[in-house]
C-alpha positions in Angstrom: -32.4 85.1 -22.7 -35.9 85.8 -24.0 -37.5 85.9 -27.5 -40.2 88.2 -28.7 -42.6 85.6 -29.9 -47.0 85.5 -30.5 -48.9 83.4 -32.2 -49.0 85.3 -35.0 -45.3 85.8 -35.0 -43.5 82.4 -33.6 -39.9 81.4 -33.1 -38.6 78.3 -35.6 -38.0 75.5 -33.9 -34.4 75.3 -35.2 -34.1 78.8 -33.2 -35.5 77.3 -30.1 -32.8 74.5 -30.3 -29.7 76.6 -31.3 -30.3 78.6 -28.2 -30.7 76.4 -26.0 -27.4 74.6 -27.2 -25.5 77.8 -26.6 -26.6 77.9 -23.6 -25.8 74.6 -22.0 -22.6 75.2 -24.0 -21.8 78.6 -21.5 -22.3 75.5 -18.5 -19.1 74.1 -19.0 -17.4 71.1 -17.3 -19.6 70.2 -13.9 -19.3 67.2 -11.5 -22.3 65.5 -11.2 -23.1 62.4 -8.7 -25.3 59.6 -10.0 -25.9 55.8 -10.2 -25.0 53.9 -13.4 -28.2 52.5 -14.6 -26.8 51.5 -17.6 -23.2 50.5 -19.0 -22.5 49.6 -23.0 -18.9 49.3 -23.9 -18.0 49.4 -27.3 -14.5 49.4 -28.9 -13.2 52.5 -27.7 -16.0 54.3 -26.6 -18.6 53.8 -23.7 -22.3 54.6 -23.6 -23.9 54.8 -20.2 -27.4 56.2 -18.5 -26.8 58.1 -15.6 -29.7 58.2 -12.4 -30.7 60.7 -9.9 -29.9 59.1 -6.8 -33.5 60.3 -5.7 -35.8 61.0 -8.4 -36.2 59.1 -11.5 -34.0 61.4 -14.1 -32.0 60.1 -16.3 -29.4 61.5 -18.8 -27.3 59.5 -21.2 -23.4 60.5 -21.4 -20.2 58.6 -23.1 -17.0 58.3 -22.4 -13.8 57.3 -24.0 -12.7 54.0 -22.9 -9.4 55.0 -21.3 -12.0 57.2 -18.9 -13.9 54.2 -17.3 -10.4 51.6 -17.4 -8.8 54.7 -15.1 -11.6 54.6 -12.3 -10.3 54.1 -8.7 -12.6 51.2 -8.6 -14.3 48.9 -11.2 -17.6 50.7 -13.0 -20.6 48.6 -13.1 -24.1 48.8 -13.4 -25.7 50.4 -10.5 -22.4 51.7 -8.5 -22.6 55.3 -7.4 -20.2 57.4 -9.1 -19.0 61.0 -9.3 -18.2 62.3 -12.7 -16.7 65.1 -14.3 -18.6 66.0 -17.4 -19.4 68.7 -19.8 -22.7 69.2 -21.1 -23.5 68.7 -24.7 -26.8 69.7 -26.7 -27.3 67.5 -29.9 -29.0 70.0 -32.1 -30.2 67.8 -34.6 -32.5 66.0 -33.0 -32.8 68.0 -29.5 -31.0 65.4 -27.0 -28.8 66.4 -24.1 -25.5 64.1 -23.1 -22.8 64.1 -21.1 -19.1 64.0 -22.1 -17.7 62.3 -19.2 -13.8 63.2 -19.0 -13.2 61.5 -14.9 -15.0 59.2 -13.1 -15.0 58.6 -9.4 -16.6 56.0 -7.0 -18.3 57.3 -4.5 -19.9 55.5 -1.3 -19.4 52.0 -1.5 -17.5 52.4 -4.7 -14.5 54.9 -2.8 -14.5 51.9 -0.2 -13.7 49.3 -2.8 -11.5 51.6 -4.3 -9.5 52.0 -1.2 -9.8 48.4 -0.8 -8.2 47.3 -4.0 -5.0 50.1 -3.2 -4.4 48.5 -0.3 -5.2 45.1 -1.6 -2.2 45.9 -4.3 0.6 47.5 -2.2 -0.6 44.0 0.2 0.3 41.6 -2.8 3.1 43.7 -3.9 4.7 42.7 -0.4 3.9 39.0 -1.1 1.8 39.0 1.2 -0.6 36.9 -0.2 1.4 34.4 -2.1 0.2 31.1 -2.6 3.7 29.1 -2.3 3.4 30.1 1.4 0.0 29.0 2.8 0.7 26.1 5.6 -1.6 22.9 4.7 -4.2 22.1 7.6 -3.3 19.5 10.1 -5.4 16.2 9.3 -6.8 15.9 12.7 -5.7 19.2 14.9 -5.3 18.5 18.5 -6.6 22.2 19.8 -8.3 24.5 17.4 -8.4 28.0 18.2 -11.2 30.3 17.7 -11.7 33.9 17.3 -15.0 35.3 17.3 -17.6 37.2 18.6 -19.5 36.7 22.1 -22.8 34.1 21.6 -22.5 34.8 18.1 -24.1 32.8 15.5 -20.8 32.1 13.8 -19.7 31.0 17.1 -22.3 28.3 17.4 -22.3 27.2 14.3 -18.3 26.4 13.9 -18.4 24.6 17.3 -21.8 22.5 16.9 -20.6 21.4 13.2 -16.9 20.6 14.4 -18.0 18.0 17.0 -21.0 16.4 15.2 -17.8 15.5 12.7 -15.6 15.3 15.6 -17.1 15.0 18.6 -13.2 14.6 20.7 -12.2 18.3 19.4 -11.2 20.3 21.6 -11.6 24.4 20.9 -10.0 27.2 23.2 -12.7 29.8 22.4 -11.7 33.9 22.4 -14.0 36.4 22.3 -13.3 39.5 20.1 -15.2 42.7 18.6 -16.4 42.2 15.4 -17.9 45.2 13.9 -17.1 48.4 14.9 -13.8 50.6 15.8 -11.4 48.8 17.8 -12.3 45.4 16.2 -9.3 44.8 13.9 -7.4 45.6 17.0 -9.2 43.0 19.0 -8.7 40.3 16.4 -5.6 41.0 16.2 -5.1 40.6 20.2 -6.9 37.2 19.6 -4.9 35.5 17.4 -1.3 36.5 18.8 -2.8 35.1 21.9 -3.8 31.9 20.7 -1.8 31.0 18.1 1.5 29.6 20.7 -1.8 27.3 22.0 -3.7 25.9 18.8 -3.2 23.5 16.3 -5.0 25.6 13.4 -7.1 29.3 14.1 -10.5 30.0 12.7 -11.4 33.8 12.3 -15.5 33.5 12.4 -17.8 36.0 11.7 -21.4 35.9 9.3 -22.4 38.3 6.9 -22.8 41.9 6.6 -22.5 44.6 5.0 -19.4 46.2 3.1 -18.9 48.6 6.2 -19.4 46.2 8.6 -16.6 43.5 7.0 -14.0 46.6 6.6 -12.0 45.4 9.8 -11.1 42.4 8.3 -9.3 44.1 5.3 -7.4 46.4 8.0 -3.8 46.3 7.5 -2.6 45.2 11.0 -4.9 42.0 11.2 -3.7 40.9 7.7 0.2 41.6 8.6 -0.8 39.7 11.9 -2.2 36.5 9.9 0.7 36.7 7.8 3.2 35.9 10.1 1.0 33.6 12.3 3.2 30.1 12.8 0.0 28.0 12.3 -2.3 28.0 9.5 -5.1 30.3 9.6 -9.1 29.7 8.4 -10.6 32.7 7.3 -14.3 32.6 7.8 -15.8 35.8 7.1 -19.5 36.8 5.8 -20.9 34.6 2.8 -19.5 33.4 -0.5 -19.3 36.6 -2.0 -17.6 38.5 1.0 -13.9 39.0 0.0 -12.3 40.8 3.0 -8.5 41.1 2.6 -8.3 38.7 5.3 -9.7 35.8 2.3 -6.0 36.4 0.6 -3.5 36.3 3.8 -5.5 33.1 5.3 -4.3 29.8 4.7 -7.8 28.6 3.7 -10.5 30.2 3.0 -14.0 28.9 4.2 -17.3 30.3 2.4 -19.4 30.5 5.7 -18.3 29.4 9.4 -20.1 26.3 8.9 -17.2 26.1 6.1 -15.1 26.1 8.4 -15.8 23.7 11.1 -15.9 21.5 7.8 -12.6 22.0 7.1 -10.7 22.2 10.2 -11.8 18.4 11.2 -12.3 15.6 9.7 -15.8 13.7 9.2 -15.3 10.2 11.9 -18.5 8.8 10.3 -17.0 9.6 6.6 -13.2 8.0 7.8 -14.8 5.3 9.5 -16.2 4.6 6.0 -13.1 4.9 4.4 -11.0 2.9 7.1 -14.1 0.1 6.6 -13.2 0.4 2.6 -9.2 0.6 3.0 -9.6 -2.6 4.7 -11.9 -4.2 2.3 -9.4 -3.6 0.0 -6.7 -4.8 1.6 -8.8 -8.2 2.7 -9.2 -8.3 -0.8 -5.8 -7.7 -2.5 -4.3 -10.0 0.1 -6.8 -12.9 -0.6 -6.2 -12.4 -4.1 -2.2 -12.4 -3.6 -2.6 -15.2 -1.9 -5.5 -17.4 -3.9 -2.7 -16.5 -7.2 -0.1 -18.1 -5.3 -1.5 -20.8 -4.2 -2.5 -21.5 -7.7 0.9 -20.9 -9.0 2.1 -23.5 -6.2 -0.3 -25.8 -7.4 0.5 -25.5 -10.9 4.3 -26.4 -9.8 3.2 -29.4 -8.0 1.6 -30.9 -10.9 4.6 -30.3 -13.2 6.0 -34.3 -13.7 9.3 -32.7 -11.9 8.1 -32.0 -8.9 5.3 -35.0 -9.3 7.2 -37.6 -9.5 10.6 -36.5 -9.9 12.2 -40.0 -10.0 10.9 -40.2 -13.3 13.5 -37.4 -14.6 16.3 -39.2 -12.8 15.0 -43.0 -14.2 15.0 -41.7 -17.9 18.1 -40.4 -18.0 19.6 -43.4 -15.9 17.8 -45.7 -19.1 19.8 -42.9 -21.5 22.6 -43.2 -19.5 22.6 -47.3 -19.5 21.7 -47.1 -22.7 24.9 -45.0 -24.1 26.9 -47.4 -21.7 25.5 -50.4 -23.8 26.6 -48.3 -27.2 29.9 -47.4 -26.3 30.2 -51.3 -24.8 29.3 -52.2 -28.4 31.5 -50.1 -30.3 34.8 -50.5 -28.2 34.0 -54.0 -28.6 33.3 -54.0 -32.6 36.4 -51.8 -33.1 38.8 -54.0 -30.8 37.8 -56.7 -33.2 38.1 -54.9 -36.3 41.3 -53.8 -35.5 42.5 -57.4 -34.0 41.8 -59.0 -37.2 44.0 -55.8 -38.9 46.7 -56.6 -36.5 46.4 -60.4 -37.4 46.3 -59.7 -41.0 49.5 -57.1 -40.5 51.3 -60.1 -38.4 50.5 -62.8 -40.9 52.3 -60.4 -44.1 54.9 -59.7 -41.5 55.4 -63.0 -40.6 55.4 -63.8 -44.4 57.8 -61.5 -45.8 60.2 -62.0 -42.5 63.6 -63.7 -43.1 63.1 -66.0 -40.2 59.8 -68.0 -43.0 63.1 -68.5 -45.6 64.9 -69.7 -43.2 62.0 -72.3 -42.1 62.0 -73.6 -45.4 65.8 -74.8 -45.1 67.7 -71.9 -45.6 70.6 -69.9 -44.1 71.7 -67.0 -44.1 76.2 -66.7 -43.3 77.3 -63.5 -41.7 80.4 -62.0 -40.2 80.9 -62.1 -36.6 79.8 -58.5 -36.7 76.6 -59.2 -38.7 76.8 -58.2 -42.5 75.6 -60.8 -44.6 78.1 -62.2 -47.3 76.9 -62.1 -50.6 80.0 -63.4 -52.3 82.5 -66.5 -51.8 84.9 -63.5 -52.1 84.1 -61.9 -49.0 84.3 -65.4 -46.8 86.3 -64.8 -44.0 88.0 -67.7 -42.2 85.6 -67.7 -39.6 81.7 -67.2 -40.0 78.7 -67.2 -38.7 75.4 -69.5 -40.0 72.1 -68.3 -39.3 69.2 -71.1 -39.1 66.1 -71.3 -38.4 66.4 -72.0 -34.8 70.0 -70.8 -33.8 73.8 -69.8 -35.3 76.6 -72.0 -36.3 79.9 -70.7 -35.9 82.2 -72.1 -39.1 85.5 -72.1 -40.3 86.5 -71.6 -44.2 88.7 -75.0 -45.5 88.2 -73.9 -49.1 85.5 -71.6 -51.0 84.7 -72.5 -54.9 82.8 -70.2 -57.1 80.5 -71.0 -59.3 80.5 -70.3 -62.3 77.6 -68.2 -64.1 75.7 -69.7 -67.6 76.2 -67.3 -70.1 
């Protein structure tokens, strides 16, 4: 599309613009590969500033949220992506965006996207559950190792193990790590070693994504999984996260993590052994310095110091109660002898036998009732004296007579 323009006859700008909208608008919907140079989320819609991958062109597009939370992979700034956009001319003040409707990873994105599917049907399987990683022996008698040939990673697990434990003892087996064929050669590895070793150590050092993609391959981490002893995933640097990371037991940041963690340090237990029994020195002098002071403080009570002193004041109580109750009995036999005398001497006062001491008698019947009257004198009576009977007979009785 041309316009007829001069100098003397030119095209307003708002022209200019409206055409060339309409004209990126007959472009429709296009996929378009680029790097994310720039990423602004907002609530509910995204901003971003898409690169050439080659030159230094940049256009800005946006996207509704829901777009970049449905990638394959996570978006971030400066992953290479693959988007399906349409083309939009912003008439009012000339700028050209895109409105993203899909985004794709691309290159190392597709490979972490393909990572993370696998990495979820994996944990969907339980495959990487933490209830069922196997603690590390304290001190392993074999450790098994799985590397490759005179590799650094090699080296380094082996030299750091016996500086911290210089009786370990490895059995070694060489495997490819990089390439095709290597997951299947760590995977020969380990089923060969694990019936032999303690604990396993997978070794490798760093690299790149492509390089660590055998140790997120599906047969090595179902191999690890059902490994009967516990398995030390060394693989790349900190920030290397190969499938194999999840299924191991323990993961180790670097090899020399590894060798850290498989043994323990005999300077470092020596140390501790030296402290345990410091402590123990201590807690059993201590024990034993209390006791002896408790002893001591038992040995000075007056019981145990002169324990006859107990017994001698409560033999002087004891003698001493004796004497009391000697005194009492004694003051209440006398009491109640003089009670018993004064008792006998009213006795003895009011008793028949006194009247009869002062010359009288007393005449009964043989059977023993006492006559009262001259009337009821039998022929034959009895006297009582002072000092015996007399048996009398009656000659005569006379009565005598009463004063008016």
């Amino acid at each position: 599309m041309a316009l007829d323009t001069t100098a003397d006859s030119p095209a307003p700008l708002r022209q200019v613009s409206t055409l060339i909208g309409q004209w990126v608008g007959r472009l429709g919907a296009i996929w378009v590969e680029a790097e994310v140079a720039q990423l602004t989320r907002r609530p509910g819609v995204c901003f971003l500033v898409l690169r050439d991958l080659r030159a230094t062109l940049s256009i800005r597009a946006t996207c509704h949220v829901s777009v970049l939370d449905a990638s394959a992979a996570p978006v971030t700034e400066g992953a290479r992506v693959v988007v399906h956009a349409r083309p939009e001319f912003y008439e009012p003040n000339g700028s050209l965006t895109l409105q993203v409707r899909e985004i794709r990873p691309a290159g190392e994105g597709e490979l972490l996207a393909q990572l993370e599917r696998r990495k979820q049907l994996l944990a969907a399987e339980g495959l990487f559950d933490v209830r069922l990683k196997k603690p590390l022996p304290f001190l392993p008698g074999t450790v098994g190792l799985v590397t490759g040939r005179a590799s650094a990673a090699e080296r380094d697990v082996l030299e750091n193990a016996r500086l911290r434990w210089p009786g370990v003892r490895f059995v070694v087996r060489h495997a490819l790590m990089q390439g095709a064929g290597s997951a299947r050669d760590v995977v020969a590895a380990v089923q060969e070693l694990a019936p032999q070793v303690d604990v396993l150590v997978v070794a490798r050092g760093g690299g790149s994504l492509e390089d660590l993609l055998p140790f997120s391959d599906e047969s090595l981490v179902r191999a690890v999984h059902a490994c009967r002893v516990p398995v030390v995933s060394a693989i790349g640097h900190e920030q290397d996260t190969p499938l194999l990371d999840l299924v191991a037991d323990v993961r180790a940041s670097t090899p020399t993590d590894a060798a850290k963690r498989v043994v323990p340090d005999a300077a470092e237990e020596q140390d501790r052994l030296a402290h345990a029994r410091s402590r123990l020195r201590r807690a059993v002098t201590t024990l034993v310095d209390r006791e002896a002071h408790g002893l001591a403080q038992l040995r000075s009570r007056p019981v145990l110091a002169a324990p006859h002193v107990l017994v001698d004041a409560q033999h002087d109580a004891l003698t001493h109660l004796r004497e009391r109750a000697d005194r009492a009995l004694r003051h209440r036999l006398d009491r109640e002898h003089d009670t018993v005398g004064h008792h006998l001497a009213r006795v003895r006062a009011l008793s028949p036998l006194a009247t009869l001491e002062r010359g009288y008698a007393v005449a009964q019947t043989t059977d023993g009732h006492v006559l009262t009257s001259v009337a009821d004198v039998p022929a034959a009576f009895v006297v009582r004296l002072a000092d015996g009977s007399a048996h009398v007979t009656t000659d005569r009785t006379e009565e005598t007579p009463h004063a008016d």
